[in-house]
C-alpha positions as CSV (number, residue, x, y, z in Angstrom):
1,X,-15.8,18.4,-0.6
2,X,-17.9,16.2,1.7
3,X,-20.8,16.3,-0.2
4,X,-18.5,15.0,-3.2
5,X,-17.0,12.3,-1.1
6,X,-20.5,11.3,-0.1
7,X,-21.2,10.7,-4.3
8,X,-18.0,8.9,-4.5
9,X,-19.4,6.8,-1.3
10,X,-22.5,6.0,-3.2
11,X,-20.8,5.2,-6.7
12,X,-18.9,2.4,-4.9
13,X,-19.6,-0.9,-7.1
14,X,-19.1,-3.1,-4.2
15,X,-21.7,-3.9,-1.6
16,X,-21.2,-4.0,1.8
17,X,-21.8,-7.3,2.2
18,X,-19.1,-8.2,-0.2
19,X,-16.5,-10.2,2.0
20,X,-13.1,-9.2,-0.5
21,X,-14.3,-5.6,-0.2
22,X,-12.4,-5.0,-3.8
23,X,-12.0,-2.3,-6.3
24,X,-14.5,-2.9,-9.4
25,X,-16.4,-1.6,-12.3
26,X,-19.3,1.1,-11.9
27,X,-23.2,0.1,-12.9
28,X,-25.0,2.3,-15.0
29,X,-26.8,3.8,-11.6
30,X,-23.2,4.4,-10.3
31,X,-22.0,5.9,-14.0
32,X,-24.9,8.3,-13.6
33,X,-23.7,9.2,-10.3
34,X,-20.3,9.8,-10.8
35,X,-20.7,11.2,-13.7
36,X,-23.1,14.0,-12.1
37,X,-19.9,14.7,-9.9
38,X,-17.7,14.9,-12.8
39,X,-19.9,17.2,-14.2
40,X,-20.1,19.6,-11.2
41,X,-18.9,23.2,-11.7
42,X,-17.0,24.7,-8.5
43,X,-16.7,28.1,-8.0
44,X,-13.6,29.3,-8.6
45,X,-10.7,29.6,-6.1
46,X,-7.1,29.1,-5.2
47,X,-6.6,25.3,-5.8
48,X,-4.9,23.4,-2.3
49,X,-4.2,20.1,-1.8
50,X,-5.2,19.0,1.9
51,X,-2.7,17.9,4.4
52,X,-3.5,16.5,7.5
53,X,-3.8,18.3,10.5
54,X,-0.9,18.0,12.9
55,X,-0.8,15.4,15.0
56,X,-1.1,12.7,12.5
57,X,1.5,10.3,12.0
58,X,4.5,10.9,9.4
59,X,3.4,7.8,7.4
60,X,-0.5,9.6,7.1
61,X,1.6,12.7,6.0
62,X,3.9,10.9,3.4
63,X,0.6,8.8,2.3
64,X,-1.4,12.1,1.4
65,X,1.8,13.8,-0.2
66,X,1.9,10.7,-2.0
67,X,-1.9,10.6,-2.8
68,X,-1.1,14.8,-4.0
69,X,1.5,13.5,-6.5
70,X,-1.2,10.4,-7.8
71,X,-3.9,13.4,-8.1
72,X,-1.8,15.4,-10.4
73,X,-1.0,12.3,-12.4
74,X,-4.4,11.4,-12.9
75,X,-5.6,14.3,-14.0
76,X,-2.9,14.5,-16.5
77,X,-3.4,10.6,-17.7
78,X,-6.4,10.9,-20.4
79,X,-5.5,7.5,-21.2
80,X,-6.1,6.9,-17.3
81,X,-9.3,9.1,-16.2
82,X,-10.3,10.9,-19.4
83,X,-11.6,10.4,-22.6
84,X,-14.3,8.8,-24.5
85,X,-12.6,5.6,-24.4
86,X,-11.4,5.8,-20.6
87,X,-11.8,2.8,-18.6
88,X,-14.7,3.2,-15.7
89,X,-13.2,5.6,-12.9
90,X,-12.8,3.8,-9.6
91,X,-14.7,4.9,-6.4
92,X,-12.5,4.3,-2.9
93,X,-11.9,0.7,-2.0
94,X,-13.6,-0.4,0.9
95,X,-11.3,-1.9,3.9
96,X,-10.4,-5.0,4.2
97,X,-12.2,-7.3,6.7
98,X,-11.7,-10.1,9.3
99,X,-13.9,-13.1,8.5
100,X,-15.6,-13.9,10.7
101,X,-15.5,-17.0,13.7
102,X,-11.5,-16.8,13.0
103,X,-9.2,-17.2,15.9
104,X,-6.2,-14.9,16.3
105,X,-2.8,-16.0,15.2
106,X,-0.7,-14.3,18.0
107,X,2.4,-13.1,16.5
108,X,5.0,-15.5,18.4
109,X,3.2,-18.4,16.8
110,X,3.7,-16.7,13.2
111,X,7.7,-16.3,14.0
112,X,7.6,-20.1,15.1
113,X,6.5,-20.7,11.8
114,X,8.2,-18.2,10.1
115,X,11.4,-19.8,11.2
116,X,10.4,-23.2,10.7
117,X,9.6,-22.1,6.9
118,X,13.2,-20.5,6.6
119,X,15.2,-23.4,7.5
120,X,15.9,-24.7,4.0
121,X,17.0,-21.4,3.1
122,X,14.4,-20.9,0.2
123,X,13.0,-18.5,-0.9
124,X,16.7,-16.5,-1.3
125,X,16.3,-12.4,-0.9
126,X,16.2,-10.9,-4.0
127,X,16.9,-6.8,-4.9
128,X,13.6,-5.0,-6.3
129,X,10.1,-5.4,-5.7
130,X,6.8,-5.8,-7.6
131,X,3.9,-4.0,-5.9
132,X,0.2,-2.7,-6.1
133,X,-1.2,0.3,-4.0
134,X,-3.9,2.8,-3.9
135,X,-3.7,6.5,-2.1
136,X,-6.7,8.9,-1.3
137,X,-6.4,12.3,-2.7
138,X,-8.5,15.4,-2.6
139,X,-8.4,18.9,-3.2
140,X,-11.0,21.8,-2.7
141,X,-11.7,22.6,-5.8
142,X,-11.9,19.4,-7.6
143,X,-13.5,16.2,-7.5
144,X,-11.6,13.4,-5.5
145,X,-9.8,11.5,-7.7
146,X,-8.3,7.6,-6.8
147,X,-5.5,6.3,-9.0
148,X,-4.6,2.8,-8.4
149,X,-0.8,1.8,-9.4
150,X,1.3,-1.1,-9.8
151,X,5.0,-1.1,-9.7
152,X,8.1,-3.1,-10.4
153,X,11.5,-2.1,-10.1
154,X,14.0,-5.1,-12.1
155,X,18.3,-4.8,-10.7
156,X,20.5,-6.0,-13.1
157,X,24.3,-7.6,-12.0
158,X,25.6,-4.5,-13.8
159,X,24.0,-2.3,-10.9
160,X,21.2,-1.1,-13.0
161,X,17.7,-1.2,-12.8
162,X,14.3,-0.7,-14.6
163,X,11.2,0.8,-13.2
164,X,8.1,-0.1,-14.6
165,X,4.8,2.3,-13.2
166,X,1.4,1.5,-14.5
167,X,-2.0,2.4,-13.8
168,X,-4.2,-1.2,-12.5
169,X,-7.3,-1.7,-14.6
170,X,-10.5,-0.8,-12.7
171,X,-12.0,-3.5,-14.3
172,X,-10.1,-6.3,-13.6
173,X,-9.4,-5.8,-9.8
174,X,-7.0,-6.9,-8.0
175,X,-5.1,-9.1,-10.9
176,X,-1.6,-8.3,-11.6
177,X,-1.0,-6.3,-14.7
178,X,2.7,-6.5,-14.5
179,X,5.0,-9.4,-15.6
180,X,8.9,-9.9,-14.8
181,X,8.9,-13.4,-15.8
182,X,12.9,-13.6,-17.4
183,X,14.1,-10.5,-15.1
184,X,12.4,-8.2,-17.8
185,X,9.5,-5.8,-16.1
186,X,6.6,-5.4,-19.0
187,X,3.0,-4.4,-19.2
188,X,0.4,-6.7,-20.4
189,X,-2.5,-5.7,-22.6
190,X,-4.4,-3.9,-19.9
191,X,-1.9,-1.9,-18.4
192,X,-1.8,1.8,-18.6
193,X,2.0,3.1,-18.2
194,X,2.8,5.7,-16.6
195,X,6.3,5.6,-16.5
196,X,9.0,3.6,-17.3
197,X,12.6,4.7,-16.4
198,X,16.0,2.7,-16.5
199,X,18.6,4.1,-13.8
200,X,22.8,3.8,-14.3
201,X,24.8,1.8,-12.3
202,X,24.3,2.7,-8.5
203,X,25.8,1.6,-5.2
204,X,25.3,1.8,-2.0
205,X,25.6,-0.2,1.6
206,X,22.9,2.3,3.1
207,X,19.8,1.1,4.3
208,X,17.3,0.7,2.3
209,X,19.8,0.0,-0.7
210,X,22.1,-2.2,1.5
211,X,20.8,-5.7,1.7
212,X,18.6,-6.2,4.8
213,X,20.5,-8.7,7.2
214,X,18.4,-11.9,8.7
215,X,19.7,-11.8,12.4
216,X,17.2,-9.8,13.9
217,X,19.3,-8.2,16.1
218,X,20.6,-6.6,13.0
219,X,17.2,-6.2,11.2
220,X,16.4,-3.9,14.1
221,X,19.6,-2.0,13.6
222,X,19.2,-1.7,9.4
223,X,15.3,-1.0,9.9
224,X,16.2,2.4,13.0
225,X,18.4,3.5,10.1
226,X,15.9,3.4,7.8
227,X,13.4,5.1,10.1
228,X,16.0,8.0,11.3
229,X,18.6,8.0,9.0
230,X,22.3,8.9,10.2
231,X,21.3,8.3,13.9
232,X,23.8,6.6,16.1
233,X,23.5,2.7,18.1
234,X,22.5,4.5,20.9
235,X,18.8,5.6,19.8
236,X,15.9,4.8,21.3
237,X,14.2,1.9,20.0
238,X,11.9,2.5,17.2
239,X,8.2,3.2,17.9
240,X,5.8,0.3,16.6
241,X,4.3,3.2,13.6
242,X,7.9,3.3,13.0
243,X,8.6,0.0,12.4
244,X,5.8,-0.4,10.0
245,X,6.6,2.6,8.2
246,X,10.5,1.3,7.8
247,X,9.2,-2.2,7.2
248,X,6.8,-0.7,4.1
249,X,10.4,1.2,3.0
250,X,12.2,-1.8,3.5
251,X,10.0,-3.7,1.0
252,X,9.6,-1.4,-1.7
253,X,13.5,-1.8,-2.0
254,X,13.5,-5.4,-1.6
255,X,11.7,-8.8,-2.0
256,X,12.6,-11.1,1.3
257,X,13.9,-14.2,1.0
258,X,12.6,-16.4,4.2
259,X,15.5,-15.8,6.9
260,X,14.7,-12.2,6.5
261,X,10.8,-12.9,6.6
262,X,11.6,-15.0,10.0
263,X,13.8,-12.2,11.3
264,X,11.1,-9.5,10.3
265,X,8.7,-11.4,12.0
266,X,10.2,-11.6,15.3
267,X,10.9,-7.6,15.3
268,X,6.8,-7.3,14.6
269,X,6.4,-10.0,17.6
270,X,7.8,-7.4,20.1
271,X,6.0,-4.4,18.7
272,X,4.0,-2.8,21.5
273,X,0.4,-2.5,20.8
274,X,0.3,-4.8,17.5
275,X,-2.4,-7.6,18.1
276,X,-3.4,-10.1,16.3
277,X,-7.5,-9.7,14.7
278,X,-7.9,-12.9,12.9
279,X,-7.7,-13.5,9.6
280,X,-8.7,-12.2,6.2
281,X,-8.6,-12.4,2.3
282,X,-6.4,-9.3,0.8
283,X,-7.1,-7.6,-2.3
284,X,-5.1,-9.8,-4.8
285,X,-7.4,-13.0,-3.4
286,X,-4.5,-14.0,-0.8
287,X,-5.6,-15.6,2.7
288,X,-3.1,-14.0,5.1
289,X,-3.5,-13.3,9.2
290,X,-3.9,-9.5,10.2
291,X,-2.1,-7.6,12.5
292,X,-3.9,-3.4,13.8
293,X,-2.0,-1.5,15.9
294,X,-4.2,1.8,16.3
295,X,-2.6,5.4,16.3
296,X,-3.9,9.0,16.5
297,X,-6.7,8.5,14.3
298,X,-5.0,5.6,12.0
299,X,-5.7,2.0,12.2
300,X,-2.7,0.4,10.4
301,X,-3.3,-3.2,9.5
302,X,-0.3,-5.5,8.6
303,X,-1.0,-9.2,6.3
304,X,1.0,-11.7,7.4
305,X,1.4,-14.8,4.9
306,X,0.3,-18.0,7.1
307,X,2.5,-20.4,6.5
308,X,5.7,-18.3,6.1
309,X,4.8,-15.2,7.7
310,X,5.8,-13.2,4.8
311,X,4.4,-9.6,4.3
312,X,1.6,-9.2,2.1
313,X,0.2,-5.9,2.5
314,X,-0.2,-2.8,4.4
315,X,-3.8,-0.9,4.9
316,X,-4.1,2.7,6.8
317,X,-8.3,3.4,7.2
318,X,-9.6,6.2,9.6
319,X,-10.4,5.4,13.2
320,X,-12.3,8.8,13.6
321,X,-14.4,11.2,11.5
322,X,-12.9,14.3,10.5
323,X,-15.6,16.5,9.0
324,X,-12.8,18.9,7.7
325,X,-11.9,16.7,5.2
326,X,-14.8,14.6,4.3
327,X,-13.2,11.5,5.6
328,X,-15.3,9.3,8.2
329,X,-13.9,6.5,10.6
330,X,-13.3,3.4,8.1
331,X,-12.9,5.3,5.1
332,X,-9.3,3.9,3.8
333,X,-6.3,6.3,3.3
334,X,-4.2,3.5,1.3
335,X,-3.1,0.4,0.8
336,X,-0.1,-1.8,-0.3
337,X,0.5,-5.1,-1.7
338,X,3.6,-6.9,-2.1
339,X,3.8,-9.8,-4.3
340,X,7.4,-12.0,-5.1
């Protein structure tokens, strides 16, 4: 499995040097590589998806369950991975990077500004999201296998809503390939779906499906309920992994508006062992400031929108080799994107 992470490794399109360090097409030299992977014949044994050894954070669990699910997807998607006509496969993004000679934006500055930018009210918080991610996957007995997805998830004043799933373009990285311009999700020309599913009427006051409040007194009290559901007030405060993992929940339910951005903001400025790094281009093109906070083996990094200090993105990389799984320290184990 190493050895066909280390092909993977090669076949990457983007050079090092490359300051967005984004998803792209393969040259020839890297089709003949990957291809030569593709190609490979393992001997045969019990398939098993890899989980991560204990000790790892729940978020690095749910991330590879998650990258599991996108494996089995993949390999079912011919439109996606397979086929004559297939798009170029994609090798494993490399992480994001500060630029360099950037000072650090410590995070009580972004709240000042954050709450400056939320004092005419606008942007308002809007129900649903629209966002772009990537999850590593692997098993033993196949080749690693990246699927890139973009999602968008359109409520309606009837209590339903439309979820829109579709597979980004390796070619085009990093450009949206959703639209839900007139409150209608849709594909554009090259967007593979995956799924598309329209859900009844539903209701509920329950964090993440109740609206987030923009006190953060409050936020801290929704976002503990997200992170250990039916816990009383008398828990201990949430853990700064567990604030990022309830803040990524958080926004895959819901688009901010900018008192909930502010309030969000000011919860982040108190999380112990999130510093400031400088600052850094993410992978839709977007100058934001980064936040790490390092954790048994993870670095998380959180994009912080300048001006507002809206959140643009989330990205998990290794801090440490693990030869067990083929993964060295710096290799990425996902990434999101939120867009408005």
């Amino acid at each position: 499995m190493a050895d066909e992470l280390e092909l993977l490794r090669c076949a990457d399109p983007v050079p090092a040097d490359d300051p967005r360090f984004r998803d792209g097409p393969l040259d020839p030299r890297a089709e003949r590589r990957l291809a030569r992977l593709l190609d490979q014949e393992p001997a045969p044994r019990r398939s098993r998806l890899l989980s991560l050894p204990p000790g790892r954070t729940p978020r690095a669990r749910l991330a590879w369950g998650l990258a599991a699910t996108a494996v089995v997807l993949a390999l079912a998607l011919d439109a996606v991975l397979g086929g004559p006509s297939a798009p170029p496969a994609v090798a494993a993004p490399r992480p994001l990077t500060v630029h360099a000679r950037t000072a650090p934006v410590p995070l009580a500055d972004m709240a000042a500004l954050a709450d400056a930018a939320a004092a005419g009210g606008s942007p308002r918080l809007r129900k649903g999201s629209h966002v772009q991610s990537w999850s590593l996957g692997m098993s033993d007995d196949k080749p690693p296998v990246t699927l890139p997805q973009e999602r968008v998830v359109v409520w309606r004043a009837d209590a339903t809503h439309t979820e829109l799933v579709v597979a980004t373009d390796p070619r085009r990285p990093g450009r949206p390939v959703l639209s839900d311009e007139g409150g209608e999700p849709r594909e554009v020309a090259d967007g593979h779906v995956i799924s598309r599913t329209t859900f009844p009427p539903m209701w509920s006051d329950a964090p993440p499906e109740g609206p987030p409040p923009h006190t953060a007194g409050a936020l801290r009290a929704y976002l503990t309920e997200v992170a250990r559901p039916g816990t009383g007030p008398g828990t201990a405060p949430l853990s700064t992994a567990e604030l990022l993992d309830a803040t990524a929940e958080l926004l895959d339910h819901w688009t901010l508006g900018a008192r909930e951005s502010a309030a969000l903001v000011r919860l982040l400025a108190k999380a112990e062992g999130l510093r400031p790094v400088g600052e850094v281009t993410d992978r839709l093109g977007r100058p934001g400031h980064a936040y790490a906070y390092d954790a048994r083996g993870i670095r998380h990094l959180l994009i912080l929108e300048p001006r507002t200090g809206a959140v643009l993105g989330m990205e998990d990389t290794f801090t440490e080799d693990d030869p067990e799984y083929g993964v060295r320290a710096g290799d990425v184990m996902d990434y999101r994107a939120w867009m408005r």
